[in-house]
N, C-alpha and C positions, 0 to 999 in steps of 0.2 A: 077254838083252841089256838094259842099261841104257834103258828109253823115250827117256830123255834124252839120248842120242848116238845114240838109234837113227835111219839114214838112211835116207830113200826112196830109196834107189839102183835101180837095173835090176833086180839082183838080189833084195833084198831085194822087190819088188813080184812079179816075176814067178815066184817060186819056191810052188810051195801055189796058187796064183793059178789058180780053176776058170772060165775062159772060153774061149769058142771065138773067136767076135768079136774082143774086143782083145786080140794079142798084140803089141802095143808096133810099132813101134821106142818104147822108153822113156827119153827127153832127159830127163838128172838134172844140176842145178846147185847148187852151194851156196848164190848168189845170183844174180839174175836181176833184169832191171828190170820184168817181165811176163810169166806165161807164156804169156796169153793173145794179147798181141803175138809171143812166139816161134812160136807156132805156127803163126796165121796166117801169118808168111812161110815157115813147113815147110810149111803148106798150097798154096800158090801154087807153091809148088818141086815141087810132085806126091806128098806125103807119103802116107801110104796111110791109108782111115779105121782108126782102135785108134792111131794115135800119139799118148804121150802125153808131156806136157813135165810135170817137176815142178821144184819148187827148195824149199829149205831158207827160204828169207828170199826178200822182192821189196823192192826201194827207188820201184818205180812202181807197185803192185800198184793196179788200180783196179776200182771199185765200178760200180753205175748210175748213170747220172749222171754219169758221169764223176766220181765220188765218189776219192779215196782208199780202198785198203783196206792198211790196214795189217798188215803183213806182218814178225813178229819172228822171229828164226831159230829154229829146231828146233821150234817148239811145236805150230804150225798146218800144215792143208795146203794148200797153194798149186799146183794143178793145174789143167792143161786138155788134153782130149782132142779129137784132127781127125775130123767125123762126115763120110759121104759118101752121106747118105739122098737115094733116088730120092724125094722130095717134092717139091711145090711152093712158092715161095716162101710162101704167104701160111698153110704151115702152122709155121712155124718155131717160132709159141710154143708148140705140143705139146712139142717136145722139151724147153722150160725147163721146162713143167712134169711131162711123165714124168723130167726129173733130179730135179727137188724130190721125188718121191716116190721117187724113189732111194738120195736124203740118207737120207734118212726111216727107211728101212727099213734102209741100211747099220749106221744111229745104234747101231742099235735090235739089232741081231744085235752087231754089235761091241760093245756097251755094255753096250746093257738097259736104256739110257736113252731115253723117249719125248720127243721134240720134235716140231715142230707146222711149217705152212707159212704166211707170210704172204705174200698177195697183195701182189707178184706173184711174189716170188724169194728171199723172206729163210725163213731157218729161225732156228728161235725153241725158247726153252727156259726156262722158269722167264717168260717174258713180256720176253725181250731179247732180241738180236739175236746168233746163234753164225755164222752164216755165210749167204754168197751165190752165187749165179749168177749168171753173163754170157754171154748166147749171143751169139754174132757171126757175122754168114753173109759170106760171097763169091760176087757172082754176077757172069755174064756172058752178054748177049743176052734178061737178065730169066730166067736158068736160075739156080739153085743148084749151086755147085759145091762148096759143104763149106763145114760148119760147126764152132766151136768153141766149146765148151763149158767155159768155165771154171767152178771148183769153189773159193772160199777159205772156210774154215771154222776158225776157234777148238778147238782140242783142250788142249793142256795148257796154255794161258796163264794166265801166274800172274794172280791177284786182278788187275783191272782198273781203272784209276784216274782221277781227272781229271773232264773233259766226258764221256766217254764211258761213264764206269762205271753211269750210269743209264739207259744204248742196249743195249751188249754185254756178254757174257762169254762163259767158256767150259765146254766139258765140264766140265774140272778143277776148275772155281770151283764148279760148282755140286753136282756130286758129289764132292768132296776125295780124288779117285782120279787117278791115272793113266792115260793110254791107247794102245796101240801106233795110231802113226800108220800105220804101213804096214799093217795090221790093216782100218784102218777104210777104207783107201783100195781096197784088194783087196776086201773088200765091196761097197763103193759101185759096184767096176764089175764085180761080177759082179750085183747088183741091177741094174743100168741095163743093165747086156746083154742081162738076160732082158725087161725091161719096154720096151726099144728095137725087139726082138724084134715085141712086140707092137704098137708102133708101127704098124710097117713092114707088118704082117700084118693092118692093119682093125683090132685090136683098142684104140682109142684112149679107146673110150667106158669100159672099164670102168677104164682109168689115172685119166682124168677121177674118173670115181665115187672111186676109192679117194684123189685127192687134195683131195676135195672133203671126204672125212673126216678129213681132217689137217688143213684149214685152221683157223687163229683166225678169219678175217676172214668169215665168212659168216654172216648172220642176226643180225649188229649194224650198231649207228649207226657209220659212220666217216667221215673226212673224208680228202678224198684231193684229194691237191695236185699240179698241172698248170703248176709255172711263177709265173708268178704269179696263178694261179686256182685256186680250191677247190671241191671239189662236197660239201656232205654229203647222206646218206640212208641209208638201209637196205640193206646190201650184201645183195642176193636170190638172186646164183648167178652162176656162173664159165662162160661161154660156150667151146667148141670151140675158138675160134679165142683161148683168153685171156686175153678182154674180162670185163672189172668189170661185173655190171649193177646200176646202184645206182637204189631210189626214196627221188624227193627227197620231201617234205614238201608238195609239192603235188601228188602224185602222178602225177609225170611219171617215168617210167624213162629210164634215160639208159646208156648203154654207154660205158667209159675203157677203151680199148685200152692204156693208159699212164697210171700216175702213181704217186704214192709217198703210202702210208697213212700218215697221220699224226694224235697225238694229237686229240683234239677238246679243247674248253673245260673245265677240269677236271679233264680227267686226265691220269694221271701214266702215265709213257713203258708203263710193264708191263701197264697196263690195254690196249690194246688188242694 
């Protein structure tokens, strides 16, 4: 099949597709405003955990931050799956980050291409930005009732241009290859089922460890921006629940449950 008319349809995902976990219902769109918005409301409607929304293109696709992600048709994947983990609230960002090491490892069997994790949700490749994460939870009476996991990632987008070209690219740009998207996405969630597995089962710490080996952001100077505040120091290690621990320059440690890494003085966007 041509990559390039090739569709994440139902079929095409679930066909070869080695998991137990997710088998779909699998909601396929050509265009979609969000599929992280679709789901959530298949969430609320009693969706079962493994449904997965995708679409070819989003026109509201969004980022952290309430960021845009841009979202062009056929190239990227534009995914989100409904989780229904017996957790408690306050472990949620386990799951973003057992998916970042999911990316990770998806990348990496489908490809053979190594990419890296930035704190707290970017996946990174050549020192830009390929794609992101968006967990969103639903609770009621302070419970978790399901969470969603959006997944948008850069795969075949041509040469990137503009403002943006010195932030992002994608597989294709930097390896002048091709890639079956449906390929990488069947990956991705046969990696995240097994390493969700372990979630679920105590085994968090050693996900932890293995995403602490894929990060850029550890054991350098960064600055990390809160809004309108910045903190820089020394990023020293990524806590259970997440949290950033950064020492500042007067030796005070300081933990960021949140924020967005950003260049320091000097350097150019790849460097960090």
């Amino acid at each position: 099949m041509d990559l390039f008319t090739e569709q994440l349809t139902p079929e095409n995902i679930t066909q070869g597709l080695n998991t137990r976990r997710w088998r779909g219902p699998v909601w396929h769109f050509h265009t979609l405003t969000s599929t992280n918005d679709l789901a959530k409301e298949l969430g609320n409607q009693g969706a079962p955990e493994g449904t997965l929304v995708v679409a070819e293109a989003q026109t509201a696709g969004r980022g952290r931050m309430g960021r845009q992600w841009v979202s062009p048709l056929a190239v990227g994947l534009y995914v989100s799956i409904i989780l229904r983990p017996a957790l408690p609230l306050e472990e949620l960002p386990k799951i973003t980050l057992t998916t970042a090491v999911a990316v990770v490892r998806a990348i990496r069997r489908a490809t053979g291409l190594q990419t890296a994790i930035k704190w707290p949700n970017d996946i990174m490749l050549a020192g830009k930005k390929i794609g992101g994460i968006l967990s969103e939870m639903a609770t009621s009476r302070e419970r978790l009732q399901f969470v969603v996991v959006g997944l948008g990632l850069n795969v075949n987008n041509p040469r990137i241009s503009g403002e943006l070209a010195a932030l992002a690219t994608s597989l294709a740009q930097e390896s002048g290859r091709t890639f079956s998207r449906v390929r990488i996405v069947q990956t991705w969630l046969e990696e995240f089922e097994t390493l969700y597995d372990g979630l679920l089962t105590q085994r968090f710490p050693d996900i932890l460890k293995e995403w602490k080996e894929l990060t850029i952001t550890l054991g350098r100077q960064v600055t990390v921006r809160q809004g309108s505040r910045e903190i820089s120091g020394l990023a020293l290690d990524v806590a259970p629940d997440g949290a950033l621990m950064i020492k500042q320059a007067n030796g005070k440690v300081v933990s960021l449950a949140a924020g967005e890494v950003i260049p320091r003085p000097g350097e150019r966007p790849r460097d960090y």
